[in-house]
N, C-alpha and C positions, 0 to 999 in steps of 0.2 A: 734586499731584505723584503720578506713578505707581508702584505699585506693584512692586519688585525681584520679576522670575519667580520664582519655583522651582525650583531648578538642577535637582531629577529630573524637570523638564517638556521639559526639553532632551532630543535624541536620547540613548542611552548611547554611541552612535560616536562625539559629539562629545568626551565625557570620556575615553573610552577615547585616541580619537586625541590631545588638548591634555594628558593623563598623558605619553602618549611623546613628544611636543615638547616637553615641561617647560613648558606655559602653563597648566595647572591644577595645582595643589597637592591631591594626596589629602585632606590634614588637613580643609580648606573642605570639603569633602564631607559630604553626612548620611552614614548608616548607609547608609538603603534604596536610596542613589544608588549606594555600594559593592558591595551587593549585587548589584545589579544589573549591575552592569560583574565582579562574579566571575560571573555565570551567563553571561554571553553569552561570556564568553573560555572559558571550562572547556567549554560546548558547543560552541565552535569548535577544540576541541581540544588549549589551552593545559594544562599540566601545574600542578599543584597550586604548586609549586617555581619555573614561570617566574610566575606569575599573583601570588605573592610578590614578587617580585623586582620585577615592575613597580610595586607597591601599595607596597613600601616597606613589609611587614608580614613577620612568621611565618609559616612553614607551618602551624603549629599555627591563629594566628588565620585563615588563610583559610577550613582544616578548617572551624572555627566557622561561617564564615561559608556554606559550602558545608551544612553541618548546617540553619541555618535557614533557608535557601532551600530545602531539601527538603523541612523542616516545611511551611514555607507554601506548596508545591505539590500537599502531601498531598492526597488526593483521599478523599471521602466516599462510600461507599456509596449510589447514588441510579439509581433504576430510571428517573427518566425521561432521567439523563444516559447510560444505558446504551444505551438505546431509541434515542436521537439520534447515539450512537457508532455503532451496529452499522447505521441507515439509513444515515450516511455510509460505513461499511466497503461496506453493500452498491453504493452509486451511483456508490463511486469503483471495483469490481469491473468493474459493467458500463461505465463508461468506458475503464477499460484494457484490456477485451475485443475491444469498439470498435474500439479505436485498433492493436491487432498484427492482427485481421480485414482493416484495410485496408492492414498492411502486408505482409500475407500475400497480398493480391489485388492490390499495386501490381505494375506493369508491370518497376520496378527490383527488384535484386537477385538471389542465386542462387536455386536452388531448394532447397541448404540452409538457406537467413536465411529464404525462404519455409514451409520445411515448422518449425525453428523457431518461429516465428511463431505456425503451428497450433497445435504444440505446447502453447506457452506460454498461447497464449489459450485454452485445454481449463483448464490447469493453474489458471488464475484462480478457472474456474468450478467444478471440483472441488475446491481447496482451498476455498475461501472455502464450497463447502458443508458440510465437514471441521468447519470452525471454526465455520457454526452450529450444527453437531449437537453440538458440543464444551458449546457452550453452551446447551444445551437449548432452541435455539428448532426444530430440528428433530428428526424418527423417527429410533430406531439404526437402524431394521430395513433395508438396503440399498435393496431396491428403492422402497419405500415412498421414502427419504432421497430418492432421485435424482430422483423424480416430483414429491415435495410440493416441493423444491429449484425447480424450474422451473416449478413451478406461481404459486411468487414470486414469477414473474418474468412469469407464464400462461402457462399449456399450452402456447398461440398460437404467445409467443415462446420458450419452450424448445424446439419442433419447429423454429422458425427459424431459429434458433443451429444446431441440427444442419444442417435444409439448407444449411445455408449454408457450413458447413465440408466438408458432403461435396461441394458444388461446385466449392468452391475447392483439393478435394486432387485432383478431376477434371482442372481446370486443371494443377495441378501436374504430375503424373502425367503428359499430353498432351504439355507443356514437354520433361519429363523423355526422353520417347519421344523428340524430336528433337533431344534434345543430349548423346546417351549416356548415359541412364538415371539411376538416381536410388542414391546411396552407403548401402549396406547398415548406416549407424548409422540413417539419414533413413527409411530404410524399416521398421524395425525402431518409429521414432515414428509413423510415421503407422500404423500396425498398432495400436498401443495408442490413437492416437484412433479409429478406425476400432471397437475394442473398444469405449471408453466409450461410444460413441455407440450402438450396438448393444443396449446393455445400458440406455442410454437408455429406446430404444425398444419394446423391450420390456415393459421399465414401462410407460410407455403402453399399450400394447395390452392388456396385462393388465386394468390396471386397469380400461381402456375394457370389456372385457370383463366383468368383475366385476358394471359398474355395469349393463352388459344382463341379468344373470340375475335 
């Protein structure tokens, strides 16, 4: 004869859902199966007060129940889960970079969502090197920061990333010239990438220098 599953091997949608059709009974439930069905409703946005109200419990005992699900999420101090955080922060960086580059360079759109775009995809790479220097994996020292930044990524493709946006604001620019010009907020961003980038390269050259003496 087969063994009865175990009801927390079921989806939590399906308890969730057979609770508001009245075909499952909370009480039958373990603990950890409750649990689980307060963490999916509370991160979907349910209120302490409604998430009671469907469990057929206290506010108070949700409380609880919202307490040791945080216990057991707690997370431990551990260098190599950090290490595999910040690889993933950086790969999904250059993903989204990516991905506004070629929406910056699609044929659709204005030339605000276009310049936009640039904007944004600058803002990736400068933040996200914000946030390693934040965390000591990079130099405060600016120039230094923006160089060793792209050298993360190699030299190679940091000079890429620049070409490649100053072609695409060439583009823009061009557009812009044939369809009355470009709105004094849109030019005011593309001046500040037109800065980073500059200050970019700079570092570059410097340093390329440095290493000749």
């Amino acid at each position: 004869m087969a063994k009865n599953k175990n009801p927390s091997e079921k989806p939590t949608a399906f308890y969730i859902q057979g609770i508001q059709s009245g075909t499952v009974r909370v009480s039958s439930l373990p603990v950890e199966t409750i649990e689980e069905i307060v963490a999916v409703l509370y991160a979907e946005g349910s209120s302490v007060s409604q998430i009671a109200q469907l469990l057929n419990k206290s506010d108070r005992t949700v409380y609880r129940y919202l307490e040791e699900i945080r216990r057991k999420n707690a997370l431990t101090p551990s260098l190599k889960q950090a290490q595999e955080f910040m690889g993933e922060l950086v790969q999904k960086a250059r993903s989204s970079h990516s991905y506004l580059m070629r929406l910056a360079r699609s044929k659709d759109g204005s030339i605000s969502e276009k310049t936009q775009a640039e904007f944004a995809a600058w803002r990736i790479i400068k933040e996200l090197t914000e946030k390693l220097q934040s965390l000591g994996l990079l130099p405060l020292k600016e120039q230094a920061l923006t160089g060793d930044f792209f050298h993360h990524f190699s030299t190679s493709d940091g000079q890429a990333m620049c070409d490649e946006i100053k072609n695409s604001i060439k583009d823009i620019e061009v557009i812009a010239s044939q369809t009355g010009g470009i709105a004094p907020d849109d030019q005011e961003k593309i001046k500040k990438i037109q800065s980073e980038i500059e200050n970019f390269e700079k570092g570059v050259t410097q340093e390329q220098e440095d290493k000749n003496e």
